[in-house]
Structures are given as C-alpha cells and as structure tokens.
N, C-alpha and C positions, 0 to 999 in steps of 0.2 A: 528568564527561560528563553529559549533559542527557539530558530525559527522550527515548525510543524505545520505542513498543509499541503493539501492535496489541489491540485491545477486540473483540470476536469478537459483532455482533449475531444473525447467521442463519447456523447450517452447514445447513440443509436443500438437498434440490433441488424438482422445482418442484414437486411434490402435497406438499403440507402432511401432517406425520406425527409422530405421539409428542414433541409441543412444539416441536419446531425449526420456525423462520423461515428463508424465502429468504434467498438472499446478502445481505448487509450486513457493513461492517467500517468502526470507528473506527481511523485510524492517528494519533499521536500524536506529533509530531516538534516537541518544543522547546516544549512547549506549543501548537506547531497545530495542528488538528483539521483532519484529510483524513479523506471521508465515500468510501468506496470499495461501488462498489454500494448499487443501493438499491431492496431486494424488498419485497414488501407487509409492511405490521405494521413498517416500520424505526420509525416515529415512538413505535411502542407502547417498541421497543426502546430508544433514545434517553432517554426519561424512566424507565423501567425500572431501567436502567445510569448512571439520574442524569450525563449527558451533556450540556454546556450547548450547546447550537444553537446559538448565536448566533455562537459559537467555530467554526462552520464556512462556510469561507469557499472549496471550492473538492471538488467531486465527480468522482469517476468513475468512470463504466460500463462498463464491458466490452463487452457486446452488448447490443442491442435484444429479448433473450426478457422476456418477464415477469415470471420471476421474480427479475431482475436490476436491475429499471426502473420496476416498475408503482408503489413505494411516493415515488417523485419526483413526480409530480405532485402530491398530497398532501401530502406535506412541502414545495412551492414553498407552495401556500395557505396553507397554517400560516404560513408565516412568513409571510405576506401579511396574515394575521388577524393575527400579533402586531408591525406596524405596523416589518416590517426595511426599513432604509434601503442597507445594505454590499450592495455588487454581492454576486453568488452565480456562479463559476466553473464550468461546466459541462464537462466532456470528456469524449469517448466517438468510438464510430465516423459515418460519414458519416450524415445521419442525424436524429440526436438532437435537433437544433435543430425539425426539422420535428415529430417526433413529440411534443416536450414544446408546443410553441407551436399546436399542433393542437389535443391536449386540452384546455389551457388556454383554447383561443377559444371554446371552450363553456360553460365554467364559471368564468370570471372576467371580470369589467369592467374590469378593468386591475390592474397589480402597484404597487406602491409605492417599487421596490428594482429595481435593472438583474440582467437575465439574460446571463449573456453567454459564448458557446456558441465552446467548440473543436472542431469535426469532427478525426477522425483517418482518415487516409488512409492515412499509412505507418506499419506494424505494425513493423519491423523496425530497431528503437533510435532511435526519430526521438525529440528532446525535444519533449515534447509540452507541459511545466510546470517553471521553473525562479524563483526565489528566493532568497532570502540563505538560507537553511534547506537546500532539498533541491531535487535535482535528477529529475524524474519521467521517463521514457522509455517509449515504447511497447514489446509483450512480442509477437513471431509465434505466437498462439496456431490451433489448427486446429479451427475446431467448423463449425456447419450455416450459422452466418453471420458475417459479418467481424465479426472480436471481437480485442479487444486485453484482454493483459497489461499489467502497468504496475511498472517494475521503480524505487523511491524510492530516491535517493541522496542519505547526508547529508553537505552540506557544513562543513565546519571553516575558517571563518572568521580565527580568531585563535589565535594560534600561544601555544604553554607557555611560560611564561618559564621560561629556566634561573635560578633567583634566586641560586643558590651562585657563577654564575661573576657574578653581575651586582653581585652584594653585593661579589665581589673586585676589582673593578672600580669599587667607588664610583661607579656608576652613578645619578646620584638620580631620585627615582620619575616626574620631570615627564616623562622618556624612556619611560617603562614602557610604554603604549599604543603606538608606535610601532614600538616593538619587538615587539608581539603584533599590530602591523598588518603584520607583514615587512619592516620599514625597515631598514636602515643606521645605525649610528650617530657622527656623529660627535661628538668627544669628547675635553678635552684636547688642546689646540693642532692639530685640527683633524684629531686621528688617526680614523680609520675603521676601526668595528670592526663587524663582518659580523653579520649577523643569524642565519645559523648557528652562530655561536659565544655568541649570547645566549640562544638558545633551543632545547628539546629538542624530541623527533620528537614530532609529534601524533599521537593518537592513530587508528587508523585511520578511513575514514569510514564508518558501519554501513550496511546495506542490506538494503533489504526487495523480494522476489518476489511479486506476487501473478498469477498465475496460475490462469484460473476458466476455464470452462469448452474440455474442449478432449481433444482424442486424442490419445494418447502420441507428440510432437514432438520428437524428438532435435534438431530446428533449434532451440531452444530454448534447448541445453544451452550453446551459445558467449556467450550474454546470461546468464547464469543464473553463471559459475562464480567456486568460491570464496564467493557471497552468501551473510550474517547468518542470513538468515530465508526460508526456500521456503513459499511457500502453495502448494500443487497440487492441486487436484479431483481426489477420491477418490471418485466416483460413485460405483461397485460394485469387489465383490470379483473377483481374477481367472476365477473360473472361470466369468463373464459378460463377459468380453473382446471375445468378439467383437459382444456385445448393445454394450458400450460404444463398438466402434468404430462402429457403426453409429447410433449418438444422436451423434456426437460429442462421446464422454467418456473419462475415462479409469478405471482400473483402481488399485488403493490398491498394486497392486505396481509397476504400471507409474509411479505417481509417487512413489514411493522409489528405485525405476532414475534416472528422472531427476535427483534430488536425490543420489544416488551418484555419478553420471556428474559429474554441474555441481561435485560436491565441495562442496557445499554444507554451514554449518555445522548447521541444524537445518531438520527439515520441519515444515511443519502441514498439516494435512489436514481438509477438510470438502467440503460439495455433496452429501451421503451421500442415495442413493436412499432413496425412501418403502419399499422392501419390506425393507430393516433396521432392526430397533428395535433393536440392541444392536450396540455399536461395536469389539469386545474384537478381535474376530478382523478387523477394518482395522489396529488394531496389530498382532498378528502377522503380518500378512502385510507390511506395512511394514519390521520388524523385522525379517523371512526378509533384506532386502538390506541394507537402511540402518539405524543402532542409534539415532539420537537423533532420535524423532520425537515432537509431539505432537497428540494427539488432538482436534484441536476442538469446544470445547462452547459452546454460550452462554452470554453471562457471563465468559468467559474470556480473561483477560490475559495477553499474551505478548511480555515483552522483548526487543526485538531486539540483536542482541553481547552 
C-alpha cells in the first residue's frame, strides 16, 4: 500500500498560544501533497517540517476566518518570488476567489503561475476534486459562516494479481498489466478467463475526515461512517459546551460522540482554545466515549488505515 498521512502543521485556534499555529495540515496521498488550511506562520511550518512546496499542487479551506486563510496570501507570493510555473488549485466556500484576488491587487504586479479557484456551494458530499489518487467531497459542517469539511478518498486503481493462480495458468507476464488493469483474458485458443479469477480483493480504499471548525452536527455522521481517520475540532472541554455552541464549535466530548456514532476507525483532535496549555484532559474526556483517539500536536505524523 502507498504512502497515507496527515503532517499536522497548526492545532491551535485563533489567539496564538503556548506554540501552537492556526489550522494547517499536509495530507500525503501517494506522494501528493494536499495543503489543507492555511493559518498564519503555515509557511514558517512548511520549511520547519522540511515540506517540499513545490509538491503542492492543490489547497483547501474550510472557511473564510483567519485563522484558517490569512497564511495563503503569503504563501501565493512565495512562491511567486521563487519563480512557480504549476497552476496552484484553490477550493474553499463561495468566496475565496475574491478574497485571495483582492489582497493580491495590492501587493503584487502580477503572478507568474495560474490561480485557479473552486468556490463550493454544496457542502453536502458534492465532489469538489477528483484524480487518479483520491477522490475529495465536500463535508456539511455547522459554524458562524459556510465552511466545508472535506472528506479524501483513496482510489485503487490497479487490481493484486493472484500470481499462484496466474503462474498455474502459464499465464506469461506480457498479460500481467491488463490484468491489474481489470481486463479479461483471453488465452489458449481463445479461452476467456475472468479477471476475478486472476486477481485477489484489493485492498480497501483509505479515508481521511477532516472536519474544522463547527458544532456538534450529527448531519455529519451519514458522510463520516466507518472512515480510516476523523479530524474533529476539539475547541474546548465540555463543561464549555454551551460557550462552544455559541462560537460555533465543538466540545472534545462531543467529537468523540461523533467519531463513535460514524464508527469511525481513529480520531484526531486539534483547534484547542487559547485558554488551555495542557491537552491530558481533552484525552480523557475523548476517551470517556471513544478509546482510539490521538492527540494532535505539531509536528506530528498520522497514518491513515
């Protein structure tokens, strides 16, 4: 299986506190780099995390807060200064195109390299990005402004060969690719031998949840089940619940409910309010419903399947 996992640049939320960075995350699907969010200081993080830019060929926002958006400006110029030619994929909610092309008409003379802007309209599993790699779809998330989830599915292109039935078969290798393309084979006076029977079951496709800012949305849970990897915004602890519904956030209990509910195989959790310096008791209270959670820190690498 190829490489799957998330690089964790910013679990903060939005006042800067005890080291943590705004939202930012590297996802890593097959060798591509999906730049997911992007808070001030991403770029500090990027070269930090020894992260090659240049490998990023496709972003997306969530919402329009700042602490989720302001470090893209930024990082366009950068890579304007270091003279990129590769279009640069843009996705987020309705929007994004004006706000990035605003700021930019004040502080640049022109790009070198195409911008080129997805708005999302529908929040509610529309594919918003697809490719030979993975398949992206937008996530119904609930905060103070339209903001999208964004739920990665990896595609399995080419099928296991069974080689025990293929070798009994005297099958020679100039078939082999066709047969990991899902063909048919014909074979020996012109006999046809199924591609089910040349190949075993691949293995499943992984999946990654990212889920940022937002209030504890059980509409959620029918996009979310059974998924590799839950990211859920763990602003605050519960017994600020109702402070949380009221910023439109959620609660480190209330996103282990969900990640319980969706049957999810592992949680991650970050977005952690400025008035926590210490994370211990976001895991227990995670842990009170759901047992395989992890803790998000910066810096930190996390396998998806």
């Amino acid at each position: 299986m190829g490489v799957f996992e998330v690089l964790l640049l910013g679990c903060g939320a939005a006042l800067p506190a005890f080291n943590r960075f705004p939202s930012a995350q590297i996802l890593n699907i097959n060798e591509e780099l999906f730049l997911i969010d992007c808070g001030e200081g991403t770029q500090f993080q990027l070269s930090k995390f020894n992260v090659r830019r240049s490998r990023i060929h496709h972003v997306f926002i969530s919402h329009l807060h700042g602490d989720h958006v302001f470090g893209l400006p930024g990082l366009i110029t950068s890579y304007n200064l270091m003279d990129r030619k590769d279009p640069l994929h843009i996705y987020g909610p309705s929007g994004i195109d004006d706000l990035i092309t605003h700021i930019l008409s004040f502080s640049s003379s022109g790009l070198n390299f195409e911008l080129i802007f997805h708005p999302i309209s529908d929040y509610k599993g529309a594919t918003v990005m697809e490719n030979i790699n993975v398949k992206v779809q937008s996530l119904p998330l609930d905060h103070k402004i339209p903001t999208s989830g964004y739920l990665f599915t990896e595609k399995v292109n080419r099928k296991k060969l069974n080689l025990k039935r293929i070798q009994e078969l005297g099958i020679p290798k100039e078939y082999w690719k066709k047969i990991e393309d899902g063909e048919d084979i014909l074979f020996k006076n012109a006999e046809r031998i199924s591609n089910e029977e040349l190949t075993l079951d691949s293995n499943p496709h992984r999946t990654y949840a990212y889920c940022s800012d937002t209030r504890f949305n059980t509409e959620l849970i029918p996009y979310l089940t059974n998924v590799d990897l839950l990211y859920h915004e763990t602003t605050y602890l519960d017994a600020l619940k109702l402070k949380a519904s009221e910023n439109g956030h959620s609660t480190a209990l209330q996103a282990a409910t969900i990640a319980s509910r969706s049957k999810a195989k592992m949680l991650l959790t970050g977005h952690y309010s400025s008035r926590y310096e210490f994370l211990d008791a976001f895991e227990n209270e995670c842990k009170s419903v759901f047992e395989n959670v992890v803790i998000g820190r910066e810096g930190m690498s996390v396998k998806v399947g």
